[in-house]
Biopython code that builds the backbone (N, CA, C, O; Angstrom):
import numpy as np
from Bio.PDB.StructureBuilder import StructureBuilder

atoms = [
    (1, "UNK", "N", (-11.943, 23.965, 9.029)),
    (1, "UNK", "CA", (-12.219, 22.740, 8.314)),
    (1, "UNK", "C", (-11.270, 21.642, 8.780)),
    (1, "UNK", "O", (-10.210, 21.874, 9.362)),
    (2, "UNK", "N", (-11.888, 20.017, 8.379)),
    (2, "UNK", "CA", (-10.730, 19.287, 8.869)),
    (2, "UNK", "C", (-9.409, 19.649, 8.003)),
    (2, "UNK", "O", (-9.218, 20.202, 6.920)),
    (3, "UNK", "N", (-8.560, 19.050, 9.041)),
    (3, "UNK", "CA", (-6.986, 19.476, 8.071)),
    (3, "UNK", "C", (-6.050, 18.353, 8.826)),
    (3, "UNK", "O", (-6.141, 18.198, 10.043)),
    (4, "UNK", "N", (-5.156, 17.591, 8.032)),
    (4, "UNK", "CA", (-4.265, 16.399, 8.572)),
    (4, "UNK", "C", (-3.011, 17.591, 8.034)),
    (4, "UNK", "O", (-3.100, 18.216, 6.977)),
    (5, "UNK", "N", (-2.138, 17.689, 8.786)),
    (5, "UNK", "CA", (-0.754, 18.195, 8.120)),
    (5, "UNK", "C", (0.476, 17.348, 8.326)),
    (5, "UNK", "O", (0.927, 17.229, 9.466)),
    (6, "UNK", "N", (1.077, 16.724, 7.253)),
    (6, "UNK", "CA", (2.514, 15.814, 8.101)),
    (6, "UNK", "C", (3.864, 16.317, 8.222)),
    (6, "UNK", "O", (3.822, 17.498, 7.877)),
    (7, "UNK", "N", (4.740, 16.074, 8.462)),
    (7, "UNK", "CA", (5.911, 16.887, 8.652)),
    (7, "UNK", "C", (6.957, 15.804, 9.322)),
    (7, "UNK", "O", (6.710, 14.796, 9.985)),
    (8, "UNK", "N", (8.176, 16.358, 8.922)),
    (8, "UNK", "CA", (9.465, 15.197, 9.124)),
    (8, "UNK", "C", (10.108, 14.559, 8.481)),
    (8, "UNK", "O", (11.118, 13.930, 8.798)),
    (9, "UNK", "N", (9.528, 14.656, 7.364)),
    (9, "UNK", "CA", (10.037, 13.582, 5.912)),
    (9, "UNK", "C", (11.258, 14.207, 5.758)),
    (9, "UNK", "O", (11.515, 15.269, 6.323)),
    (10, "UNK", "N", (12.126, 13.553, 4.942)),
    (10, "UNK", "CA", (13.425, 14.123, 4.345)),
    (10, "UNK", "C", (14.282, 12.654, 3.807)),
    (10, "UNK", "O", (13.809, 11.533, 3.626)),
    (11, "UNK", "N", (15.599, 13.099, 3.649)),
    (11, "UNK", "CA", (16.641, 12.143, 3.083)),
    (11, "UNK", "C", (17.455, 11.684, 4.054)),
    (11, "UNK", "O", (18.252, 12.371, 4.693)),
    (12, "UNK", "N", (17.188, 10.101, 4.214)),
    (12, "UNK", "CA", (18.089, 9.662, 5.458)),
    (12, "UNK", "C", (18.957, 8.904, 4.710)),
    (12, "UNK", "O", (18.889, 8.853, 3.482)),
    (13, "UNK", "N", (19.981, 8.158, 5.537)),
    (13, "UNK", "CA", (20.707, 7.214, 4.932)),
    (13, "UNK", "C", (20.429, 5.413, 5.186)),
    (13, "UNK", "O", (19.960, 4.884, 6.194)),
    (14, "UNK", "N", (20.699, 5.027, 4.448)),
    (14, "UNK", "CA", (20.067, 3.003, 5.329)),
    (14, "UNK", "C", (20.242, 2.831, 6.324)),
    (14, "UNK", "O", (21.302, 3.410, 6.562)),
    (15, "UNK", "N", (19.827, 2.292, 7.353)),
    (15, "UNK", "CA", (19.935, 2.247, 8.992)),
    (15, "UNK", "C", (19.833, 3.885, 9.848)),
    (15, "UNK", "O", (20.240, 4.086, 10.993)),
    (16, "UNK", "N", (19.266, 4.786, 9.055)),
    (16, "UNK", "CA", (19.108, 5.803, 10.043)),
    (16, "UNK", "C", (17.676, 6.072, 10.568)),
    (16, "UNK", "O", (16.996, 5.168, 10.083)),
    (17, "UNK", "N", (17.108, 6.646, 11.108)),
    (17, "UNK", "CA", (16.235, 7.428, 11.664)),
    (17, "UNK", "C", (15.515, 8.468, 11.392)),
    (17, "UNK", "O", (16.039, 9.581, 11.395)),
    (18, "UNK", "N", (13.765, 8.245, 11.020)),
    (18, "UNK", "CA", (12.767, 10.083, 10.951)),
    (18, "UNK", "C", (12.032, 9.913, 12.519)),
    (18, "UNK", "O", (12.343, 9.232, 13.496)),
    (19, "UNK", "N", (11.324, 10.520, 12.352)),
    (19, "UNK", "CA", (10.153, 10.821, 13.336)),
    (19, "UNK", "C", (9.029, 12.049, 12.314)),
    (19, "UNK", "O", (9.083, 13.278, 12.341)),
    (20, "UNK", "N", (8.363, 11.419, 11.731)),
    (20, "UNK", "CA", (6.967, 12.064, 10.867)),
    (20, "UNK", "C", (6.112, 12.267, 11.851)),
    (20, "UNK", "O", (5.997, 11.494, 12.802)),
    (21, "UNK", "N", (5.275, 13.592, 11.660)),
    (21, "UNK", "CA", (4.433, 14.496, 12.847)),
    (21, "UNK", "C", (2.991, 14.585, 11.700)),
    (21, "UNK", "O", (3.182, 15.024, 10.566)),
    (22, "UNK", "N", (1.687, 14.161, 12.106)),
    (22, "UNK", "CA", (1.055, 14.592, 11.618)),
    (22, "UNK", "C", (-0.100, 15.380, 12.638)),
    (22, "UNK", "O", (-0.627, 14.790, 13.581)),
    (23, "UNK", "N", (-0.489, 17.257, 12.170)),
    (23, "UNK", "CA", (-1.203, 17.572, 13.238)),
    (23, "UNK", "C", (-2.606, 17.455, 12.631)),
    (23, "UNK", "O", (-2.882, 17.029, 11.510)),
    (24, "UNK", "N", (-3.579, 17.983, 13.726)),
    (24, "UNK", "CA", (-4.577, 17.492, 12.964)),
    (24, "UNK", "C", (-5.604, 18.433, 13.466)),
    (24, "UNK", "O", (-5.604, 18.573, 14.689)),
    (25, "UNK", "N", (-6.653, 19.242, 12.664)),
    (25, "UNK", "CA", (-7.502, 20.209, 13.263)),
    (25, "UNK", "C", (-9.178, 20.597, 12.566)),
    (25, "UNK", "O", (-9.701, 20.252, 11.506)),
    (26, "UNK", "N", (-9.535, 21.216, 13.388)),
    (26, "UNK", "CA", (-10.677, 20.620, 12.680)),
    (26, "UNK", "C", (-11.806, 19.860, 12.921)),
    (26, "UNK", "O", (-12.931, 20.168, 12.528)),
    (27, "UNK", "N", (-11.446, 18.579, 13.747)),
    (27, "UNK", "CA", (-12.287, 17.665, 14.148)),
    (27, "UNK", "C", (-11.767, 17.444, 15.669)),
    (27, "UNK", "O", (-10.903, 18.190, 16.128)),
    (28, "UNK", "N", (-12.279, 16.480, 16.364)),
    (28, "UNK", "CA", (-12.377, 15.773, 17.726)),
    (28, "UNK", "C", (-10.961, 15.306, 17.564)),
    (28, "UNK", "O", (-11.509, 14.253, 17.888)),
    (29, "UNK", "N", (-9.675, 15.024, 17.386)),
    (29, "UNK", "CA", (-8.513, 14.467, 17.538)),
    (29, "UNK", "C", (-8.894, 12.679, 18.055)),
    (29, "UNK", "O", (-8.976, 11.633, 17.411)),
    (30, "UNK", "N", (-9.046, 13.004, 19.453)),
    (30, "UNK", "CA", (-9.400, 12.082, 20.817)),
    (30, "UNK", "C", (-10.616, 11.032, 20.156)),
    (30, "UNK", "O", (-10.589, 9.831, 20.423)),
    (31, "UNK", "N", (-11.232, 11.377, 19.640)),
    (31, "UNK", "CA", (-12.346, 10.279, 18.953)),
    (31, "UNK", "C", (-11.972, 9.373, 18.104)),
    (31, "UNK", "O", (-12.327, 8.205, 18.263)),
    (32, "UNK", "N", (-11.164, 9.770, 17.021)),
    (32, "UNK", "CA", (-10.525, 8.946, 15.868)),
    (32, "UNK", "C", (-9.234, 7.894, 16.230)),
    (32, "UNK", "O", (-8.358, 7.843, 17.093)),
    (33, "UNK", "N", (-9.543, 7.290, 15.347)),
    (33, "UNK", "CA", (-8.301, 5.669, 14.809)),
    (33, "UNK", "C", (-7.697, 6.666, 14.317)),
    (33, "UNK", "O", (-8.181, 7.700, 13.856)),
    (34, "UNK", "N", (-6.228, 6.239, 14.451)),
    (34, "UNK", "CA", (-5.710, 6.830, 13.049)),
    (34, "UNK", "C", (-4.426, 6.385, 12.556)),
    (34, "UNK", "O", (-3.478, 6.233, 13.326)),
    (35, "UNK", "N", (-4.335, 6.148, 11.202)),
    (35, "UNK", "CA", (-3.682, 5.585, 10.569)),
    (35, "UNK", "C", (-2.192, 6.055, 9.861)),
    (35, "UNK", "O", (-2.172, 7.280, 9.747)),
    (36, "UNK", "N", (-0.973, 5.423, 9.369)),
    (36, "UNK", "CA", (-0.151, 5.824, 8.403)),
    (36, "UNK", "C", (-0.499, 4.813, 7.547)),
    (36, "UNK", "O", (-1.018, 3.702, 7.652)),
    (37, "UNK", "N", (0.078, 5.741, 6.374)),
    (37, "UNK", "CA", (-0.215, 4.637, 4.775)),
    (37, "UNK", "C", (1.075, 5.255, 4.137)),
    (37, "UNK", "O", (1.471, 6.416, 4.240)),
    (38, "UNK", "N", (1.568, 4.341, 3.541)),
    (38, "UNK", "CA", (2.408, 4.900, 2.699)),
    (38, "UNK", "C", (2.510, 4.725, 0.633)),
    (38, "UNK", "O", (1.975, 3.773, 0.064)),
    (39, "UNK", "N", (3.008, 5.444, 0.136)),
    (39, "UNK", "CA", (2.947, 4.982, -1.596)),
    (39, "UNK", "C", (4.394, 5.600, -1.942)),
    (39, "UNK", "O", (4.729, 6.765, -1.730)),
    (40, "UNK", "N", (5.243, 4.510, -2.561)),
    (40, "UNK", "CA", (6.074, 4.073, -3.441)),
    (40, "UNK", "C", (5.528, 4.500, -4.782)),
    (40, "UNK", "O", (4.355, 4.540, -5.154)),
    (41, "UNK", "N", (6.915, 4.888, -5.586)),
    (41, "UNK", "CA", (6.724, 5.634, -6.811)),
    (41, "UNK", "C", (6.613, 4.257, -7.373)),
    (41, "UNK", "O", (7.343, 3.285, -7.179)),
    (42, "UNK", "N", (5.160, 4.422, -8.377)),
    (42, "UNK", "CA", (4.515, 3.116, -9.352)),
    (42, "UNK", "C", (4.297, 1.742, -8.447)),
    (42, "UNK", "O", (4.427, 0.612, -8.918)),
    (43, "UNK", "N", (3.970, 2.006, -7.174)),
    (43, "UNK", "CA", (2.949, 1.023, -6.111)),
    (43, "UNK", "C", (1.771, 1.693, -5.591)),
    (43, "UNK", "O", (1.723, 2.923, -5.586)),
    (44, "UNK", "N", (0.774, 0.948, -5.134)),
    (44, "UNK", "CA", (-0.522, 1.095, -4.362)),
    (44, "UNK", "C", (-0.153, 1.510, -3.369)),
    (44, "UNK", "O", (0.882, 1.060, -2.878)),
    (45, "UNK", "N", (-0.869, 2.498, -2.751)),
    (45, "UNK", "CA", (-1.134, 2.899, -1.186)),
    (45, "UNK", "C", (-0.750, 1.679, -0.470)),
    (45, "UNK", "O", (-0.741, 0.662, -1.164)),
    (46, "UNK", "N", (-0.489, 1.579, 0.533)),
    (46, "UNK", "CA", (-0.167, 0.502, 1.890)),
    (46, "UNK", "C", (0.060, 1.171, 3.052)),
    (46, "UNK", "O", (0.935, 2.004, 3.288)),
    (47, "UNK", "N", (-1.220, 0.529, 4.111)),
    (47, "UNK", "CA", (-1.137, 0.408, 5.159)),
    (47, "UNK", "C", (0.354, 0.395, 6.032)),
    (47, "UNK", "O", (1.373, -0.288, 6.132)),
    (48, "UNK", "N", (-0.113, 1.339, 6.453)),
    (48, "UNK", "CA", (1.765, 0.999, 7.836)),
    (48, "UNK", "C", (1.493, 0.644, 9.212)),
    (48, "UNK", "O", (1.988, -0.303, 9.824)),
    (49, "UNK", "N", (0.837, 1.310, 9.550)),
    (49, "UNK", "CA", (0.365, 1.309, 10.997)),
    (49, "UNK", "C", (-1.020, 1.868, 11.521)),
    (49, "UNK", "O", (-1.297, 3.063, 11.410)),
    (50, "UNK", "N", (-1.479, 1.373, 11.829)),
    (50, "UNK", "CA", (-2.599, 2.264, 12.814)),
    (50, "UNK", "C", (-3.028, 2.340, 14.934)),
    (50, "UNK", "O", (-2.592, 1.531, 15.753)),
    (51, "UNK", "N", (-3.770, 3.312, 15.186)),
    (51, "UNK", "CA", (-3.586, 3.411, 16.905)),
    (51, "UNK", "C", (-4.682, 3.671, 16.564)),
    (51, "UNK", "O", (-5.201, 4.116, 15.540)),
    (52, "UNK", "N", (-5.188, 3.182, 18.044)),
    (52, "UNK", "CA", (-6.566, 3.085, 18.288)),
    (52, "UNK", "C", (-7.190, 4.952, 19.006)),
    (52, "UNK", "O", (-6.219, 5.709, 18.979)),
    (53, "UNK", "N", (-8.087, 5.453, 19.387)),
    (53, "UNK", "CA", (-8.198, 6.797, 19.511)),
    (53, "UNK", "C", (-7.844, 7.176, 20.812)),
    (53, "UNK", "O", (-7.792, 8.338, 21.216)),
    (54, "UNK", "N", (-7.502, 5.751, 21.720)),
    (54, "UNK", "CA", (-6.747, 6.720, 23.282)),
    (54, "UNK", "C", (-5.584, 5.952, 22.750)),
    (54, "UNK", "O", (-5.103, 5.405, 23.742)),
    (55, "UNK", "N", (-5.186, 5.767, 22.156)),
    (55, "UNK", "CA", (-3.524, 5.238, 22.079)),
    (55, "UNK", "C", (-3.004, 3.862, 22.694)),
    (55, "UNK", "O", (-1.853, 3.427, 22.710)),
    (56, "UNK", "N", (-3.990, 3.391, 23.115)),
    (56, "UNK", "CA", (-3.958, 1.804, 23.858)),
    (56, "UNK", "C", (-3.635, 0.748, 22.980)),
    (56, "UNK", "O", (-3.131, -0.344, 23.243)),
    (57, "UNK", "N", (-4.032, 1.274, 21.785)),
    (57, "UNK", "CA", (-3.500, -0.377, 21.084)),
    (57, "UNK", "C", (-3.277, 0.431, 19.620)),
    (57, "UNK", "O", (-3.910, 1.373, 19.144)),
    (58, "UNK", "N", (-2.058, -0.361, 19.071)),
    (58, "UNK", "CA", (-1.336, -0.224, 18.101)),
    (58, "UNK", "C", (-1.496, -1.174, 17.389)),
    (58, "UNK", "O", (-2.079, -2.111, 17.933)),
    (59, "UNK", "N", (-0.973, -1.422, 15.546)),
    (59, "UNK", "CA", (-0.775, -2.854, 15.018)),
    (59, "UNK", "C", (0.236, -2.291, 13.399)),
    (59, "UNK", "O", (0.107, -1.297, 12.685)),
    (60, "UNK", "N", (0.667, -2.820, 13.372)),
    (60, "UNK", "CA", (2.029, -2.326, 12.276)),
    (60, "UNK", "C", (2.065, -3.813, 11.131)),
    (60, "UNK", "O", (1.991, -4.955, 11.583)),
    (61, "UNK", "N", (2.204, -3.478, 9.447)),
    (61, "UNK", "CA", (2.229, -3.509, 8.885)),
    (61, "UNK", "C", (3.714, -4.625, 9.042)),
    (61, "UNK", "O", (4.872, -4.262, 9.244)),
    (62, "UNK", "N", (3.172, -6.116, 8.862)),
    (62, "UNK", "CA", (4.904, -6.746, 8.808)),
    (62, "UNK", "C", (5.843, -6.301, 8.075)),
    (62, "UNK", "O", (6.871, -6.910, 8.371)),
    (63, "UNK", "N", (6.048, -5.452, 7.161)),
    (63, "UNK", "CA", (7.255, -5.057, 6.952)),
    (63, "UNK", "C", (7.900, -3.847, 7.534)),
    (63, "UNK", "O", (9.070, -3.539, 7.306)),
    (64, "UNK", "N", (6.971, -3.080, 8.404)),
    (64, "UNK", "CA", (7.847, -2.261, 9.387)),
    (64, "UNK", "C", (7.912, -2.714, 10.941)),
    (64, "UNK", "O", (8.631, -2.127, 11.750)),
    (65, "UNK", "N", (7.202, -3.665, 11.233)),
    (65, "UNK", "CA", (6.983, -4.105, 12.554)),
    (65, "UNK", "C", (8.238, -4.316, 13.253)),
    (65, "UNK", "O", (9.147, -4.677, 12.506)),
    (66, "UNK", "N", (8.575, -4.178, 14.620)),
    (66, "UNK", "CA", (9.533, -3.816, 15.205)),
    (66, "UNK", "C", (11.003, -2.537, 14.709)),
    (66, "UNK", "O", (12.151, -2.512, 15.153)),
    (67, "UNK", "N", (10.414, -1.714, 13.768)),
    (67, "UNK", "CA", (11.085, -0.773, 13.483)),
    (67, "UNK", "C", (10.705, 0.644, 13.783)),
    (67, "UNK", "O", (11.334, 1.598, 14.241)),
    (68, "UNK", "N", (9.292, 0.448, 13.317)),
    (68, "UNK", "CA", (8.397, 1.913, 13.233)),
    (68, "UNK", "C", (7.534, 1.411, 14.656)),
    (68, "UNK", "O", (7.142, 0.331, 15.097)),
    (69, "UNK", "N", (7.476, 3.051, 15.160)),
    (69, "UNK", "CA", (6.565, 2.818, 15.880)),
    (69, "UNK", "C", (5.852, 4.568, 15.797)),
    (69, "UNK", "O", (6.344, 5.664, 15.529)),
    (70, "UNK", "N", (4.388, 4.065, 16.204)),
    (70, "UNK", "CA", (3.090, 5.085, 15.884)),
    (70, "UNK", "C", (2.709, 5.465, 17.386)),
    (70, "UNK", "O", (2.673, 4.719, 18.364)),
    (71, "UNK", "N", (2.496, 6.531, 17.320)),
    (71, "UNK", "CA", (1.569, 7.212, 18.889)),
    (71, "UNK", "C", (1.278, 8.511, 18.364)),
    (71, "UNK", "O", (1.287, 9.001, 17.235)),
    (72, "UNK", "N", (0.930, 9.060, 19.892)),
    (72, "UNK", "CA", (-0.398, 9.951, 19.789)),
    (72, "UNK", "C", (-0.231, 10.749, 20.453)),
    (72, "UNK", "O", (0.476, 10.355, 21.381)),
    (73, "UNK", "N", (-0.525, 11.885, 20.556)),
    (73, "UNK", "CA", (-0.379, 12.904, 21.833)),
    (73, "UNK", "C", (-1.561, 13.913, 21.588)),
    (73, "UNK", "O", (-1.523, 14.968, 20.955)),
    (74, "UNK", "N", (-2.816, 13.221, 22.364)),
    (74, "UNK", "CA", (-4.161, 14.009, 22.201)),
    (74, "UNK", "C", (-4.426, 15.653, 22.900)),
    (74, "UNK", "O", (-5.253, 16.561, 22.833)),
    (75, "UNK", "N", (-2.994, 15.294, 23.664)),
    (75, "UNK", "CA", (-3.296, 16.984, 23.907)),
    (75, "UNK", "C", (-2.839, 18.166, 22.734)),
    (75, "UNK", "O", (-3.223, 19.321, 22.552)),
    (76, "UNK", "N", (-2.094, 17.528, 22.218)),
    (76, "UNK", "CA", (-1.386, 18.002, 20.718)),
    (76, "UNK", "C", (-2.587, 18.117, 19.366)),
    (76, "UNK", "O", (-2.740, 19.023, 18.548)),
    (77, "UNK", "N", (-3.167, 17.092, 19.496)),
    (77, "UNK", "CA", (-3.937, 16.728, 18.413)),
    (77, "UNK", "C", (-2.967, 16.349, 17.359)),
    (77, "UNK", "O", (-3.078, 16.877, 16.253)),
    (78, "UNK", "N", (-1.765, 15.248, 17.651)),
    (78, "UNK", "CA", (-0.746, 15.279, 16.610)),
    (78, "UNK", "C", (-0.514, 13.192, 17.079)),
    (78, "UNK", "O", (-0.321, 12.621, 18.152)),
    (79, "UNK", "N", (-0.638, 12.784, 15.932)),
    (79, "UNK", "CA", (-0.079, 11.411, 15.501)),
    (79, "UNK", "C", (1.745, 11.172, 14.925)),
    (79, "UNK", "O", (2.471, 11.702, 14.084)),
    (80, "UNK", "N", (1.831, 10.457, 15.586)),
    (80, "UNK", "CA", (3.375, 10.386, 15.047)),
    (80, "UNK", "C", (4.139, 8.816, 14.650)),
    (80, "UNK", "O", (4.151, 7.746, 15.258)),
    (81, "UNK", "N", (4.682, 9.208, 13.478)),
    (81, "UNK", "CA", (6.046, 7.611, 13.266)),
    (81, "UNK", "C", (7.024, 7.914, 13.504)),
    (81, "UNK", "O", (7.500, 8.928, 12.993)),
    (82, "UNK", "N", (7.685, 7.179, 14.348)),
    (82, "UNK", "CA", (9.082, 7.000, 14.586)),
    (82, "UNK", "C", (9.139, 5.444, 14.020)),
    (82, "UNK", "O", (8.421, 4.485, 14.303)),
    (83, "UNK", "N", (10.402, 5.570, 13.002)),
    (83, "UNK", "CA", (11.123, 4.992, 11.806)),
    (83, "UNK", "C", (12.655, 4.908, 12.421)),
    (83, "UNK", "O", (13.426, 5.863, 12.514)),
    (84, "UNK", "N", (12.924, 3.511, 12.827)),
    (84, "UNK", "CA", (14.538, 3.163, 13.078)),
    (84, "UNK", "C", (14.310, 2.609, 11.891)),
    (84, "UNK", "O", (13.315, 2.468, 11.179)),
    (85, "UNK", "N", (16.268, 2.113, 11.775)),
    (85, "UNK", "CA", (16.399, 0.738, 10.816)),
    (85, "UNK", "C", (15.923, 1.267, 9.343)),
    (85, "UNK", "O", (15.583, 0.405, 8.533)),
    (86, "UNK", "N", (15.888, 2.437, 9.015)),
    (86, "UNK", "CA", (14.828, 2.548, 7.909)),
    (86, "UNK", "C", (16.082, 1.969, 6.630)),
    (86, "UNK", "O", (17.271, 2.287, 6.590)),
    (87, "UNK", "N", (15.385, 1.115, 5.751)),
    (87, "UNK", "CA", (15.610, 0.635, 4.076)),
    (87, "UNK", "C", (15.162, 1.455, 3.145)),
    (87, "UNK", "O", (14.256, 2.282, 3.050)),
    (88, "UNK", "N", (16.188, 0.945, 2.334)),
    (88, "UNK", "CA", (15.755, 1.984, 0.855)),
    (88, "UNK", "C", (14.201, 1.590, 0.473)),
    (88, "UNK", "O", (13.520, 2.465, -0.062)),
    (89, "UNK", "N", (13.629, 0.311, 0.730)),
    (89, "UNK", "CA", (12.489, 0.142, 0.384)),
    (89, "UNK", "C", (11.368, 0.926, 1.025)),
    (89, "UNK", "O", (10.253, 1.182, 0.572)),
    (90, "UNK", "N", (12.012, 1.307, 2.382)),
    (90, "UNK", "CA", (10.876, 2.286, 3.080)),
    (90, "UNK", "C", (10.748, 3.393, 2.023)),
    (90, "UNK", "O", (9.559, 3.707, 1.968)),
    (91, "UNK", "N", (11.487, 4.117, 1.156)),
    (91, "UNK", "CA", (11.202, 5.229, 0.348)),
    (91, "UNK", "C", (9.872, 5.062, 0.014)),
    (91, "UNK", "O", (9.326, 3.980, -0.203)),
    (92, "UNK", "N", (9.154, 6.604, -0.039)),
    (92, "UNK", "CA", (7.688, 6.875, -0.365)),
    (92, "UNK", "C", (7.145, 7.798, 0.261)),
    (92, "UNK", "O", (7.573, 8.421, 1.233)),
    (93, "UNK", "N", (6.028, 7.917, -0.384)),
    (93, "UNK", "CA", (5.537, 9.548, 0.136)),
    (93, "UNK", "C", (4.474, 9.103, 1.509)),
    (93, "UNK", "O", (3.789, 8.094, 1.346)),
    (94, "UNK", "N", (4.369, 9.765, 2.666)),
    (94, "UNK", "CA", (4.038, 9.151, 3.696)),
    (94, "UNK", "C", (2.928, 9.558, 3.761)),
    (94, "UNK", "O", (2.973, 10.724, 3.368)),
    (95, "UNK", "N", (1.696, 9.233, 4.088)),
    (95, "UNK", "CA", (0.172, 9.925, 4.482)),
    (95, "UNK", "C", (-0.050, 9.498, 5.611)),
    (95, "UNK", "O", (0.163, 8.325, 5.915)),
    (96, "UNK", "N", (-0.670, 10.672, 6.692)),
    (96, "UNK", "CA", (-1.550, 10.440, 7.493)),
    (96, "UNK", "C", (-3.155, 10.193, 7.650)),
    (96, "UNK", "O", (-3.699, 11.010, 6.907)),
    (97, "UNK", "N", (-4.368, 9.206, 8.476)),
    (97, "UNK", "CA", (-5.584, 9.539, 7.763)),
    (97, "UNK", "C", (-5.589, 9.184, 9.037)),
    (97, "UNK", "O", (-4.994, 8.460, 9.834)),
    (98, "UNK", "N", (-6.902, 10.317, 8.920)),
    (98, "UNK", "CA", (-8.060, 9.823, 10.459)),
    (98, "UNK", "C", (-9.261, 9.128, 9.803)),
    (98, "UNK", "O", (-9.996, 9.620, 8.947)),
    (99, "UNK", "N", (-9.352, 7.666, 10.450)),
    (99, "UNK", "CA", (-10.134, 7.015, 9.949)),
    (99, "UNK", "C", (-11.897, 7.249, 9.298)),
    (99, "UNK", "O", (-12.731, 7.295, 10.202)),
    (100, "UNK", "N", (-12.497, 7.401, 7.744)),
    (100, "UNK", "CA", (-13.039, 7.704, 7.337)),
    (100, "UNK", "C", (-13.626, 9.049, 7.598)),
    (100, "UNK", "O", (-14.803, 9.400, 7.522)),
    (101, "UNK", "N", (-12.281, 9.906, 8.008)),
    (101, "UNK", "CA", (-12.757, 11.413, 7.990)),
    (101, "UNK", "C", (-11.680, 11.829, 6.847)),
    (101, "UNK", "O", (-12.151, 12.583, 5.996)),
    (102, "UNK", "N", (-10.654, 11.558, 6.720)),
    (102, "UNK", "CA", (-9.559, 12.637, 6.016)),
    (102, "UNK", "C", (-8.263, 12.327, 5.949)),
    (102, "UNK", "O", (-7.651, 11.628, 6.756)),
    (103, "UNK", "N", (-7.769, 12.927, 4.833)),
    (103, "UNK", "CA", (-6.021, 12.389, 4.843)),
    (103, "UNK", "C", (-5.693, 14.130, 4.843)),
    (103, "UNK", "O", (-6.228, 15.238, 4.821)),
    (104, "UNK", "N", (-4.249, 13.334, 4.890)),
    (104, "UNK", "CA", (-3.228, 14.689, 4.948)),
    (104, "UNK", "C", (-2.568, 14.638, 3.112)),
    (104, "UNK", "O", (-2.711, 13.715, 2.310)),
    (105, "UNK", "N", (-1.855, 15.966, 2.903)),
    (105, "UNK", "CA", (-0.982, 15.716, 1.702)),
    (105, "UNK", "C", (0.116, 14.713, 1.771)),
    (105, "UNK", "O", (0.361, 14.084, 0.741)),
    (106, "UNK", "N", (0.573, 14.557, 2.480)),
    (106, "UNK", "CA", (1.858, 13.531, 2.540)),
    (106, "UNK", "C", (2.872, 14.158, 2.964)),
    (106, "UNK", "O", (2.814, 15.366, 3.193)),
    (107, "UNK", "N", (3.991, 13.430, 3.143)),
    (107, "UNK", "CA", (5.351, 13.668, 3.526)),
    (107, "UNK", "C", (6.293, 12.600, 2.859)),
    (107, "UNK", "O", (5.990, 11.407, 2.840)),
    (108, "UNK", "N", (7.859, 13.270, 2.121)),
    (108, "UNK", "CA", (8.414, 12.526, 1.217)),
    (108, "UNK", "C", (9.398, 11.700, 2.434)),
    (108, "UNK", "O", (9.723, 12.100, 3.551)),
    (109, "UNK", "N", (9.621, 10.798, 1.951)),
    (109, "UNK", "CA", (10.531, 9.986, 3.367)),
    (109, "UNK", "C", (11.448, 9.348, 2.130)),
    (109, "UNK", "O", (10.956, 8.436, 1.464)),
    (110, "UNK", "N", (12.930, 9.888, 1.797)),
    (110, "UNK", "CA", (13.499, 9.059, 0.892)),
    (110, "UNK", "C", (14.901, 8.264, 1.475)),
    (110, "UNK", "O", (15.491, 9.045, 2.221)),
    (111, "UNK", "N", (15.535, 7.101, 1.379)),
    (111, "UNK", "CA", (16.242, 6.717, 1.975)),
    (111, "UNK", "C", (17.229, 6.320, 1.326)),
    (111, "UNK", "O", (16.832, 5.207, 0.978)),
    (112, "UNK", "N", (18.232, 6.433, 0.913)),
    (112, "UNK", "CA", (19.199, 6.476, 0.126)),
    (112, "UNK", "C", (20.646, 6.676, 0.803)),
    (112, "UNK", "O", (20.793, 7.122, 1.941)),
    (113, "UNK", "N", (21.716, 6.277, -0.067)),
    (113, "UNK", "CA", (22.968, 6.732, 0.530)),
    (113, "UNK", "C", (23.270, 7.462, -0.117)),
    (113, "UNK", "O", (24.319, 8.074, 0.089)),
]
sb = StructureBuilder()
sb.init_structure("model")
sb.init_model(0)
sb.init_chain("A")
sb.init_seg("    ")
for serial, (resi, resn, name, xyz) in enumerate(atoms, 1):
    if name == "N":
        sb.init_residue(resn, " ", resi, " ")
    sb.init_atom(name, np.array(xyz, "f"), 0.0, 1.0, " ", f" {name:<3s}", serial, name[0])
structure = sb.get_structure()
């Protein structure tokens, strides 16, 4: 069945560094957009980033833009964020989605000192 899985989340400190892995199985990988979204405890879902299905074009969410960056590795069947610079405001539970097929459970990304 389809399946998004993410992985990488944890407790960083302000100005440090994740790299979130989402794999993905199930479906065509190579065909799909695919997206990060993220949700803040007592906020709406929000858009972070999305890549196009060969990885040619990217577009990021102005409040992570030039920090996070999204790619792809279709031989993997795995989407990925890499998160510099990360703020306490980045805290939130992270989702992966392949566009109008499926999300993943999430991944906690908390940033704190």
């Amino acid at each position: 069945q389809v399946q998004l899985v993410e992985s990488g989340g944890g407790l960083v400190q302000p100005g440090g560094s994740l790299r979130l892995s989402c794999a993905a199985s199930g479906f065509t990988f190579s065909d799909y957009m695919m997206r990060w979204y993220r949700q803040a405890p007592g906020k709406e879902r929000e858009w972070v980033a999305h890549i196009n299905a060969s990885g040619g074009s990217t577009n990021y969410a102005a409040s992570v833009k030039g920090r996070f960056t999204i790619s792809r590795d279709n031989a993997k069947n795995t989407v990925y964020l890499q998160m510099n610079s990360l703020k306490p405001e980045d805290t939130a539970l992270y989702y992966c989605n392949a566009v109008a097929l499926a999300w993943g459970q999430g991944t906690q990304v908390t940033v704190s000192s």
